[in-house]
Residue frames relative to the residue before (quaternion, step in Angstrom):
aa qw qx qy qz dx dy dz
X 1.0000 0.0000 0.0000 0.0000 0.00 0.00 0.00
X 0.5275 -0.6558 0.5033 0.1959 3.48 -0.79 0.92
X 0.5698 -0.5600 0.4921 0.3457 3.59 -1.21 0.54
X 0.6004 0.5417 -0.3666 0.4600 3.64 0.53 -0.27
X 0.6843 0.5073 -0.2589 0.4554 3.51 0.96 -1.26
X 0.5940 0.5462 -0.2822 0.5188 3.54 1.51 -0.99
X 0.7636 0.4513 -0.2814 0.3660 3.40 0.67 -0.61
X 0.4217 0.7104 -0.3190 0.4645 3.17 1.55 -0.45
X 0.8681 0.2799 -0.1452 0.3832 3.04 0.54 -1.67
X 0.2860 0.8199 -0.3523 0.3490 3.48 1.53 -0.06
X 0.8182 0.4048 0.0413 0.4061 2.54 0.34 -2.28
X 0.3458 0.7041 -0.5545 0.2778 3.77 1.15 -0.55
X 0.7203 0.5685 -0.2668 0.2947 3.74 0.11 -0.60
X 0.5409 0.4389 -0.2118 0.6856 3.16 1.84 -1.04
X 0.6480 0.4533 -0.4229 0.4424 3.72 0.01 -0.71
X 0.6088 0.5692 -0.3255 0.4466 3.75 0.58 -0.93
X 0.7011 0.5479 -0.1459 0.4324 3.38 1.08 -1.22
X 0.8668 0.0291 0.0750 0.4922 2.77 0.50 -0.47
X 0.4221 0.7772 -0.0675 -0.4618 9.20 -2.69 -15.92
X 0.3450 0.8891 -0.2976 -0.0437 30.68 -8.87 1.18
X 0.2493 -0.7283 0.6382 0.0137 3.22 -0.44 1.28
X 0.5987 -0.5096 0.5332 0.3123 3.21 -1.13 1.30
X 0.5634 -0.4485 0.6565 0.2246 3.37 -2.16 0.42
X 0.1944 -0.7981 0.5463 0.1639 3.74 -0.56 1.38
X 0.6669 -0.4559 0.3578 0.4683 3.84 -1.44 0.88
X 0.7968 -0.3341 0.3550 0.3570 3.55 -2.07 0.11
X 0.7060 0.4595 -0.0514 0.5365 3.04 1.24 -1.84
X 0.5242 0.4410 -0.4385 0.5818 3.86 0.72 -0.15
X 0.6957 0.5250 -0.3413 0.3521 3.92 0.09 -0.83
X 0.6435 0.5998 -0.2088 0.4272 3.09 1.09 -1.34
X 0.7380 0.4723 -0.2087 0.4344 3.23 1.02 -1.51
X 0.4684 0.6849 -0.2135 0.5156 3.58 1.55 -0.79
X 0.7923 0.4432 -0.0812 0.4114 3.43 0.84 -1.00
X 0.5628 0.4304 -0.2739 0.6503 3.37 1.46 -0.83
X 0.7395 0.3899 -0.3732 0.4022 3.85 0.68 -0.31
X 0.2814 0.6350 -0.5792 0.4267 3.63 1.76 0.46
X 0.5495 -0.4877 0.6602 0.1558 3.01 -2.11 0.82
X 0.5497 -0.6426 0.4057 0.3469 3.62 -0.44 1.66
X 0.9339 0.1305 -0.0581 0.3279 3.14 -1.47 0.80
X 0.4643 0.5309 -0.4639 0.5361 3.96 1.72 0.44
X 0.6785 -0.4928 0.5351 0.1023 3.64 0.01 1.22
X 0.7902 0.1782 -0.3336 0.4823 4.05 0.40 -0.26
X 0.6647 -0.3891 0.5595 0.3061 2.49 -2.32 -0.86
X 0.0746 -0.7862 0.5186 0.3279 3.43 -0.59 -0.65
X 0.2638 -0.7938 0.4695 0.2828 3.44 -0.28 0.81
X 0.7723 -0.4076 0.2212 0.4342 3.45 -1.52 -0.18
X 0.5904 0.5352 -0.2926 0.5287 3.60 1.06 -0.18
X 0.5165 -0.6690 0.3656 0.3899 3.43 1.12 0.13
X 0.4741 0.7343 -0.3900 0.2897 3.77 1.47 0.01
X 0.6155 -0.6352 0.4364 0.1651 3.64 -0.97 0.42
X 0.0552 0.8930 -0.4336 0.1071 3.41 0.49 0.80
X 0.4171 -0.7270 0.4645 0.2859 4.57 0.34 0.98
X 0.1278 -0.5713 0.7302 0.3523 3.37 -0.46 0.26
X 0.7111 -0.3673 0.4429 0.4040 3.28 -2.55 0.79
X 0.9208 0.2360 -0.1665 0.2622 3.09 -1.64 1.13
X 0.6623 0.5228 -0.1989 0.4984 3.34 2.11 -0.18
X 0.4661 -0.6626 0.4212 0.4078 3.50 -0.93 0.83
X 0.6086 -0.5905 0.4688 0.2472 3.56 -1.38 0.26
X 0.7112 0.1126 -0.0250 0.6934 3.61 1.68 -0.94
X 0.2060 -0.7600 0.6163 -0.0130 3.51 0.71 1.16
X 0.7017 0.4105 -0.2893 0.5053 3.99 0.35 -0.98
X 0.6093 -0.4896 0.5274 0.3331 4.02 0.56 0.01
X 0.4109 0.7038 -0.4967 0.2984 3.97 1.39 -0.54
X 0.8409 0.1899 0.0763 0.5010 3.81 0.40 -1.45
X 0.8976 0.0550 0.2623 0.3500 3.34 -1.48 -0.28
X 0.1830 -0.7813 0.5793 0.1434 3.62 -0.78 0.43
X 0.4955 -0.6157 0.5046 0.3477 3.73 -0.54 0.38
X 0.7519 0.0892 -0.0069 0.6531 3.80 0.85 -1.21
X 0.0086 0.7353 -0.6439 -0.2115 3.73 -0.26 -0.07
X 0.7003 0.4675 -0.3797 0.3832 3.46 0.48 -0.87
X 0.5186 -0.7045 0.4686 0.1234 3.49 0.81 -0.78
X 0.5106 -0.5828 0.3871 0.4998 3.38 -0.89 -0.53
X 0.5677 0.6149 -0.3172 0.4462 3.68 1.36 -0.67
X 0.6917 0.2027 -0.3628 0.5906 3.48 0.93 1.60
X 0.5107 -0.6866 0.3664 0.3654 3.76 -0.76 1.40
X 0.5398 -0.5438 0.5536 0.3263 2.87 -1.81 0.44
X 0.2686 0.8125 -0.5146 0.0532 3.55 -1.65 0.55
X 0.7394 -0.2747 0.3377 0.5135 3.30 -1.23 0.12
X 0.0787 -0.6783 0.7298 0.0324 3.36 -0.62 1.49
X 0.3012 -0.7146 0.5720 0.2673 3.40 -1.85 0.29
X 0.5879 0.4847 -0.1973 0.6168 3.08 1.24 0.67
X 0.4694 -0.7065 0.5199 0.1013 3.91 -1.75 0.99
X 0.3325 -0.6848 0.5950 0.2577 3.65 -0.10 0.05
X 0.0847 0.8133 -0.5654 0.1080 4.02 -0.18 1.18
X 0.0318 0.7902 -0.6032 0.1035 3.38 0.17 1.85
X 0.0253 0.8119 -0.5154 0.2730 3.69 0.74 1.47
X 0.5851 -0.7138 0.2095 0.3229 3.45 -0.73 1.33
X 0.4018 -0.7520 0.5064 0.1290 3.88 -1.23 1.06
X 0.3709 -0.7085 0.5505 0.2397 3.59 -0.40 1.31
X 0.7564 -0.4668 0.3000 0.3463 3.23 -1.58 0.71
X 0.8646 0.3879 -0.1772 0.2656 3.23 0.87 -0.48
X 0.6888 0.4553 -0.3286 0.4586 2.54 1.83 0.09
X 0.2878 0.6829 -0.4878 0.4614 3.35 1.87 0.84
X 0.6912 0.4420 -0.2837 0.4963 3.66 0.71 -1.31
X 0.6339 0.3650 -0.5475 0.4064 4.20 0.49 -0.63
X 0.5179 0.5861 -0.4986 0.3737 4.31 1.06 -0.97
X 0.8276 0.2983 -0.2508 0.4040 3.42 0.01 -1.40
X 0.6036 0.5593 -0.4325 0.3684 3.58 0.34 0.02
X 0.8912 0.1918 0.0491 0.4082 3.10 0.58 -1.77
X 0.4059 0.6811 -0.4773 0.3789 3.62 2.05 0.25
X 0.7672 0.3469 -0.4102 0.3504 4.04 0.80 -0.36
X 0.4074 0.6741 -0.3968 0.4714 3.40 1.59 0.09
X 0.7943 0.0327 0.0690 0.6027 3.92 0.15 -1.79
X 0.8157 0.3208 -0.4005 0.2670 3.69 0.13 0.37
X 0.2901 -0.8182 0.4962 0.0099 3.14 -1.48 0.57
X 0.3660 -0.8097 0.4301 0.1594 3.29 -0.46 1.22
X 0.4970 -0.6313 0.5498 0.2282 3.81 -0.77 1.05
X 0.2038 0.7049 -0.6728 0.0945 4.01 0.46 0.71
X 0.2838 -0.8041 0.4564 0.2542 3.80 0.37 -0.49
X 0.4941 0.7224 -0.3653 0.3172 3.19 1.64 0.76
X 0.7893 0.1608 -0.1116 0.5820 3.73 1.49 -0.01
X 0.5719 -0.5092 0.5597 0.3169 3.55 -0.97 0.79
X 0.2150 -0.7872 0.5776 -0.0211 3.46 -1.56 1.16
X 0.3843 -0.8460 0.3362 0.1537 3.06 -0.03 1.78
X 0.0822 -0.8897 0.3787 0.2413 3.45 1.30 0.87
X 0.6630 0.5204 -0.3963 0.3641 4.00 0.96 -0.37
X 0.3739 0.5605 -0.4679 0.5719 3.82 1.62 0.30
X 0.7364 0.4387 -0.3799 0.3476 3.35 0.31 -1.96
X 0.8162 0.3008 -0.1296 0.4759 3.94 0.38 -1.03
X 0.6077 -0.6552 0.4096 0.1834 3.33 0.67 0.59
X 0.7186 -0.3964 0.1985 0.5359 3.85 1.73 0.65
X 0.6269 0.6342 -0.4039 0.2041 3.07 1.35 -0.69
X 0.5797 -0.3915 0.5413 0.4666 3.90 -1.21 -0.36
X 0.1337 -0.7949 0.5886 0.0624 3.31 -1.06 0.84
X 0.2139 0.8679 -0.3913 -0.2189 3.04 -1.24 0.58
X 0.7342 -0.5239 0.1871 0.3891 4.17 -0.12 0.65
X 0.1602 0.8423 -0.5145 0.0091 3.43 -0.42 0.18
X 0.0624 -0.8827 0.4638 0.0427 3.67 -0.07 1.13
X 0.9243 0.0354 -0.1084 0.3643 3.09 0.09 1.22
X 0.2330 -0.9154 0.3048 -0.1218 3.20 0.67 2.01
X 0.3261 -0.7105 0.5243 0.3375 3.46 1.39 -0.12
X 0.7033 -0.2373 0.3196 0.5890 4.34 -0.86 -1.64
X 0.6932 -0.5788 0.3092 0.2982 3.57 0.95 1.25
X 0.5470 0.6982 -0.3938 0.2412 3.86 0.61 -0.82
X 0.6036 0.4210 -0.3271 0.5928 3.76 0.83 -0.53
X 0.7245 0.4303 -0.3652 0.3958 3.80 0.69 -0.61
X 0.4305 0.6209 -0.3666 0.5429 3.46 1.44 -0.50
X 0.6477 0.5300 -0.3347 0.4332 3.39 0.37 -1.42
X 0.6081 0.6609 -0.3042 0.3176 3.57 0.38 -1.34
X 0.6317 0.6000 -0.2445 0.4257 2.76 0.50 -2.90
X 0.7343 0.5954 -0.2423 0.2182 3.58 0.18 -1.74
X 0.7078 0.5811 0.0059 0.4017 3.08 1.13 -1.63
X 0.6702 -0.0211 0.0287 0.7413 3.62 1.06 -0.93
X 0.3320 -0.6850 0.6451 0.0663 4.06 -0.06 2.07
X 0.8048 0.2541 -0.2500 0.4745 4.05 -0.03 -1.43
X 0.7077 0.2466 -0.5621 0.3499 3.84 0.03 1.28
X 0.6574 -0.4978 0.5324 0.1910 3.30 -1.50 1.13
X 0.0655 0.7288 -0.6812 0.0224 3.92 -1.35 1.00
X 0.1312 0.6980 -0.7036 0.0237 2.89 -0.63 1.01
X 0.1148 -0.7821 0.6110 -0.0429 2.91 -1.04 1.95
X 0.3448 -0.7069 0.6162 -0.0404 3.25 -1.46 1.23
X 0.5556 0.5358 -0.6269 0.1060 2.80 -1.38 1.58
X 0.4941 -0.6046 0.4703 0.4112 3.48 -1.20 -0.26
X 0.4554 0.6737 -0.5558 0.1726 3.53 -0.09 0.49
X 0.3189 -0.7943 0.3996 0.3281 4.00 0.59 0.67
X 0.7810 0.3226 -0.3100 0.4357 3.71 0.53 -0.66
X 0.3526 0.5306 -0.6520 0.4112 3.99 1.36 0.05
X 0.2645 0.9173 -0.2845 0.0874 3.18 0.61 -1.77
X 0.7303 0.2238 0.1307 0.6320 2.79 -0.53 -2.42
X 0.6045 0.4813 -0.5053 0.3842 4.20 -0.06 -1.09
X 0.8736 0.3490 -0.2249 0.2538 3.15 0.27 -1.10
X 0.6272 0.4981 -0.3137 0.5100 3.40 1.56 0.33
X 0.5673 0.4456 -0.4264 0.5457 3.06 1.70 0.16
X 0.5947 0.5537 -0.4271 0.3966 4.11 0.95 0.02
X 0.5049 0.5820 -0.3673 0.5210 3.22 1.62 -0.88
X 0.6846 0.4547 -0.3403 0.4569 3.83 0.21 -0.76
X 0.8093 0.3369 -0.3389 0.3415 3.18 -0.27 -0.98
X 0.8005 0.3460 -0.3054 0.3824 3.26 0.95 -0.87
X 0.5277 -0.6799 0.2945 0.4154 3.52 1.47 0.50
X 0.1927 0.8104 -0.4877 0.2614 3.80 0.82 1.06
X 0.1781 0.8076 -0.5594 -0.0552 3.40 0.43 0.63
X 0.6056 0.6014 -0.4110 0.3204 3.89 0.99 0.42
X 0.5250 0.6189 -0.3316 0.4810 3.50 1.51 0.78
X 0.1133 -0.7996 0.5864 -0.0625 3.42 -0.45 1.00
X 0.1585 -0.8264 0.5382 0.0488 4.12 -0.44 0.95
X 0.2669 -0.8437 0.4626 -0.0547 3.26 -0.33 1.61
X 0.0101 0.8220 -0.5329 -0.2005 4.25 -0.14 0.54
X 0.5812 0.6271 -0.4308 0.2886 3.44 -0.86 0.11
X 0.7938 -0.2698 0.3233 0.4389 3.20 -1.66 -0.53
X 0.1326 -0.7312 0.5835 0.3274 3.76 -0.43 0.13
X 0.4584 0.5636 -0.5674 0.3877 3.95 0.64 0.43
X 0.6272 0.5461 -0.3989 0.3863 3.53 0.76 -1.54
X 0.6980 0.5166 -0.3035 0.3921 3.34 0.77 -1.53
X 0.6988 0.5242 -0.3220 0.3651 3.89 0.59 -0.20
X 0.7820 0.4093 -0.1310 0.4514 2.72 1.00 -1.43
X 0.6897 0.4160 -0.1897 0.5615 3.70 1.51 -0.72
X 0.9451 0.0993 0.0033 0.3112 3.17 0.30 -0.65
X 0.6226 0.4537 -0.3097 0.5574 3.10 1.62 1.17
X 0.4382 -0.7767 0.3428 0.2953 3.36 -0.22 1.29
X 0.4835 -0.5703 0.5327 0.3965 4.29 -0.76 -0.06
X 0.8193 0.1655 -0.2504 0.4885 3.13 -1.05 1.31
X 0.5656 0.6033 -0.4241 0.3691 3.80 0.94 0.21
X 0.6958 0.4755 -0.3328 0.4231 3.51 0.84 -0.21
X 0.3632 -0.7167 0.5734 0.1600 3.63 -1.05 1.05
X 0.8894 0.1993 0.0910 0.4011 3.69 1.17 -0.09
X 0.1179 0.8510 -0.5113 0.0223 3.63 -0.07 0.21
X 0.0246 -0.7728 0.6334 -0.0310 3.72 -0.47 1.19
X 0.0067 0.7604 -0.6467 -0.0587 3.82 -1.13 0.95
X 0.1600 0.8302 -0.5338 0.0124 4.00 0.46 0.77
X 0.9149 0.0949 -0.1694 0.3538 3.22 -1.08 1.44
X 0.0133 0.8799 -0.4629 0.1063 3.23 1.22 0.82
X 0.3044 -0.8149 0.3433 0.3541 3.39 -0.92 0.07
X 0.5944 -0.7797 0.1260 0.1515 3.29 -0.53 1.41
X 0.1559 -0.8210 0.4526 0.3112 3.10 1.86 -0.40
X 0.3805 -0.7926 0.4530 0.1474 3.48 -0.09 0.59
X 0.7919 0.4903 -0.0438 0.3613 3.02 0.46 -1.90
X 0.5312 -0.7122 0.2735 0.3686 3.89 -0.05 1.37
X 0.6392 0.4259 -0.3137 0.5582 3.42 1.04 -0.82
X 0.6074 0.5275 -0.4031 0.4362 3.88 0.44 -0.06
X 0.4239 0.7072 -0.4874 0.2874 4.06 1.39 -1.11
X 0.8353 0.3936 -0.2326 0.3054 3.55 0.18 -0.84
X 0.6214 0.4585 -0.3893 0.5020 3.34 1.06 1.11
X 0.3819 0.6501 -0.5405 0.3734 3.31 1.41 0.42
X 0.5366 -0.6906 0.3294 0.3560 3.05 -1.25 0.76
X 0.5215 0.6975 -0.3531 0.3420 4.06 1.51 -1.03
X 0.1946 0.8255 -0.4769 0.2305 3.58 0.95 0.30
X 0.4444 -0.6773 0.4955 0.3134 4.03 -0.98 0.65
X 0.5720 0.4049 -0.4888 0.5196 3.96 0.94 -0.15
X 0.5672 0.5948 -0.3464 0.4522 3.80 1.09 -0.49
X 0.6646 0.3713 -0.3285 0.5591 3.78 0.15 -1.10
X 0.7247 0.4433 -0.4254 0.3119 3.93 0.02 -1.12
X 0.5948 0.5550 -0.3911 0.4304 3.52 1.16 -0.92
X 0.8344 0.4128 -0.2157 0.2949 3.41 0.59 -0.88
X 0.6233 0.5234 -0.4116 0.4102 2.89 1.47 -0.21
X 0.4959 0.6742 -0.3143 0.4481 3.66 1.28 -0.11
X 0.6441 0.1512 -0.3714 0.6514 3.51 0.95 -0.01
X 0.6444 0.4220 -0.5347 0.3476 3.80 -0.08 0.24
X 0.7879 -0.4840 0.3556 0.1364 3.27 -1.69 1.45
X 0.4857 -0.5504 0.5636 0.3789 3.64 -0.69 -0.11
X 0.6687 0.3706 -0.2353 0.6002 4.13 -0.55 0.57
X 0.5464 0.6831 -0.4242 0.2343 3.82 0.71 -1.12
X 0.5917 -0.6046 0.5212 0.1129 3.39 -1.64 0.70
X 0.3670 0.7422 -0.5570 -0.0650 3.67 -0.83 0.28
X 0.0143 -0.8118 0.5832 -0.0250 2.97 -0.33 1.52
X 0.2152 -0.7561 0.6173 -0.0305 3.08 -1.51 1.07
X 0.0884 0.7778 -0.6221 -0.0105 4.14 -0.70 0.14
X 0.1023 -0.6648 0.7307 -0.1164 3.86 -0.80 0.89
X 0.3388 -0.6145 0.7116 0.0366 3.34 -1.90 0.71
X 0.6935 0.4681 -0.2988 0.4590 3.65 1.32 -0.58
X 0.6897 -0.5839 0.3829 0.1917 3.32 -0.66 1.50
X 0.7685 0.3901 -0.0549 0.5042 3.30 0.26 -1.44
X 0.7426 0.3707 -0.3657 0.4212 3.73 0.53 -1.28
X 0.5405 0.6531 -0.3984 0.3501 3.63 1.52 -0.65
X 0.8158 0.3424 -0.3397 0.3192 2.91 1.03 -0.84
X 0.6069 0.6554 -0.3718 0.2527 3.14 1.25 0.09
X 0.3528 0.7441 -0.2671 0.5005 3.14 1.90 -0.15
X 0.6308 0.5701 -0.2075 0.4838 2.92 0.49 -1.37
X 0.7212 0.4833 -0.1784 0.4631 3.68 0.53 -1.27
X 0.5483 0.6200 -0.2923 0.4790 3.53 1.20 -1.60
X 0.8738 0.2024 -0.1164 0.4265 3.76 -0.83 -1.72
X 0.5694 0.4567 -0.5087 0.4566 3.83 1.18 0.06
X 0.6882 0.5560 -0.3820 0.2671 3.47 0.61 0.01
X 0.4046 0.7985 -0.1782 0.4085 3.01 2.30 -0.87
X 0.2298 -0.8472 0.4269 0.2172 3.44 0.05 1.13
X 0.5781 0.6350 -0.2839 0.4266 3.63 1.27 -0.55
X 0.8061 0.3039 -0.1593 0.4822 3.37 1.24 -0.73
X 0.2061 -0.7624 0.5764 0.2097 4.00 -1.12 0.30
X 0.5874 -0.5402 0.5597 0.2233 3.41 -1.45 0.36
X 0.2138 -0.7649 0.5877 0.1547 3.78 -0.37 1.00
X 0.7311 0.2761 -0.1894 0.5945 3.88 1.22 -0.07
X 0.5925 -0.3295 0.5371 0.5018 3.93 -1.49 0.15
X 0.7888 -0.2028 0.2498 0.5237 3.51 -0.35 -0.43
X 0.8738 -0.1116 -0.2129 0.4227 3.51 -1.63 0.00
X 0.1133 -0.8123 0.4331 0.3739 3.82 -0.84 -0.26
X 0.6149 -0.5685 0.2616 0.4798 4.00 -0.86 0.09
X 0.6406 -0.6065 0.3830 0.2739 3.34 -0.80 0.69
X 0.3109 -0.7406 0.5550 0.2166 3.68 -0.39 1.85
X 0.7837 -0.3364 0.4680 0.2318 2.85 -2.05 0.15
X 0.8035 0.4229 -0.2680 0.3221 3.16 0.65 -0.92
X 0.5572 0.4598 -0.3454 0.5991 3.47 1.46 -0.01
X 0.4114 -0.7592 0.4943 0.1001 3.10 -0.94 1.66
X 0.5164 -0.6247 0.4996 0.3058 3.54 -1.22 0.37
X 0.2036 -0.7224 0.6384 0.1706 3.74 0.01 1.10
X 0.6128 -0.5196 0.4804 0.3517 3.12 -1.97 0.51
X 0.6192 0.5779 -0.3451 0.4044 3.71 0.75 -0.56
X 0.6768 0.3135 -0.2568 0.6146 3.75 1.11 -0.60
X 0.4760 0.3998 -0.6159 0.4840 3.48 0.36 0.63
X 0.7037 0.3426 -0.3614 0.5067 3.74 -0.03 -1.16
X 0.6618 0.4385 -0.4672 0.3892 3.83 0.26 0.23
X 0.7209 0.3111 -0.3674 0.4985 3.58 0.74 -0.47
X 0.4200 0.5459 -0.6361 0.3478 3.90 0.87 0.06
X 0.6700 0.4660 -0.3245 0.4782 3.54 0.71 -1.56
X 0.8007 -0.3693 0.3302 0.3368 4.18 -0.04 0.34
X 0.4607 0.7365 -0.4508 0.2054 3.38 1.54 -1.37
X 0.4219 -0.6093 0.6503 0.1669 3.79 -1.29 0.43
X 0.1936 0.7660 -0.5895 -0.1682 3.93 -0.83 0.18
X 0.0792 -0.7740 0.6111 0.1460 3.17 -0.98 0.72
X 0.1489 -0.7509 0.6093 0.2068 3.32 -1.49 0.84
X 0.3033 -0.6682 0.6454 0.2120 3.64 -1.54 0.17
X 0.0722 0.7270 -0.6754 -0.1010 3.25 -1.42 0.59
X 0.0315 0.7069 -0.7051 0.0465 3.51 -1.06 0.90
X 0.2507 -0.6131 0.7469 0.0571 3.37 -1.74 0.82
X 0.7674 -0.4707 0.4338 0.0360 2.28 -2.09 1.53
X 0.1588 -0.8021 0.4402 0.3709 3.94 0.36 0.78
X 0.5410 -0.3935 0.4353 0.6025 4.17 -1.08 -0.41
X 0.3745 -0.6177 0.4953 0.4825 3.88 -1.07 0.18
């Protein structure tokens, strides 16, 4: 049973009652480049790291990550989210190319994903956006008999986080790139998911920016449609406002209930990343949310 499911049932009592490396010379590039591995599309910088030239795929050979998976053969829009192809340390180039045709999976949005092949039976649950993976590692660790398949586009969380899965022998983690709409709406089936966790989204502050957050009501309905009867959604934000807008968003969601009056205290099973510490030193508030998936 999954930490969510434990918390669920925990809590039943409360619910009743009442989440820069300088630019190298002309001639340094060049040289950097002739010492690329034929046909891998980078540089290598002086640290031996991989670095795209503008406009080039990172795994040109199919080894890693795709630059676009979806392509053009899905509309453009308002993304809630940045594409951050920022430079990949040696090692987390070697966990991509080793272990991207093993656990990872490209968002192309062209075929449903038999997710009980992909995990081997396990319960799955979602995670959009993992930051350098370490709290998901943390998870993976903690509750072995549920599936993560965590989604995002950040190339060096990526690799970190397939290289924590290895070492620490996680085989219940699975690293998704792309859009996490495509992936719902295209290529996950309704009712297959045991879970859905979004911690620490980014909030877009700015008023003209609100409409690219991801907590959005065409967002929650989509997602609650692929999530199971019993399912989890647990959210947690530091941003005041976006909390509350959450808050406002999945309470409105007819498919889903609130397990608390309104925000709830932060379970056990979500780990304390190193980034939300250095936010609550600075004052930061976090608030988490937990709602469940109603029966249909």
């Amino acid at each position: 049973m999954s930490p969510e499911a434990d918390a669920v049932t925990a809590d039943a009592p409360a619910v009743q009652a009442a989440s820069a490396a300088s630019a190298a010379s002309a001639a340094s590039t060049a040289s950097a480049a002739s010492a690329a591995p034929a046909g891998s599309g980078d540089f290598v910088g002086a640290d031996g790291s991989p670095t795209p030239r503008r406009g080039s795929p990172m795994f040109p050979d199919g080894t890693g990550p795709a630059a676009d998976p979806a392509g053009s053969h899905h509309e453009r829009r308002i993304r809630s989210f940045q594409p951050r192809r920022s430079r990949v340390s040696p090692s987390q180039a070697d966990a991509l190319r080793r272990l991207w045709p093993k656990w990872g999976l490209d968002i192309d949005g062209l075929a449903r994903i038999d997710l009980d092949t992909f995990f081997d039976g396990l319960p799955v649950v979602l995670e959009i956006g993992f930051g350098m993976g370490e709290a998901t590692a943390q998870m993976a660790a903690a509750d072995p008999g549920t599936g993560i398949l965590a989604c995002d586009v950040h190339t060096p969380g990526q690799g970190n986080l397939l290289g924590l899965a290895e070492r620490n022998g996680l085989s219940n983690i699975r690293v998704a790139n792309g859009d996490a709409i495509i992936l719902l709406r295209e290529m996950l089936a309704p009712g297959s998911l045991a879970g859905l966790r979004v911690y620490f989204p980014d909030p877009w502050p700015k008023k003209r920016h609100h409409k690219r957050r991801l907590i959005q009501p065409e967002f929650v309905s989509l997602a609650g449609s692929r999530l199971a009867p019993g399912a989890l959604v647990h959210c947690a934000t530091d941003w005041e406002p976006y909390a509350e807008q959450m808050l406002e968003v999945l309470s409105a969601e007819p498919t889903l209930e609130n397990l608390y009056p309104s925000f709830a205290p932060r379970p056990d099973f979500r780990p304390l990343t190193k980034f939300e510490g250095q936010g609550l030193d600075k004052g930061h508030v976090v608030h988490d949310l937990l709602f469940r998936r109603r029966a249909a």
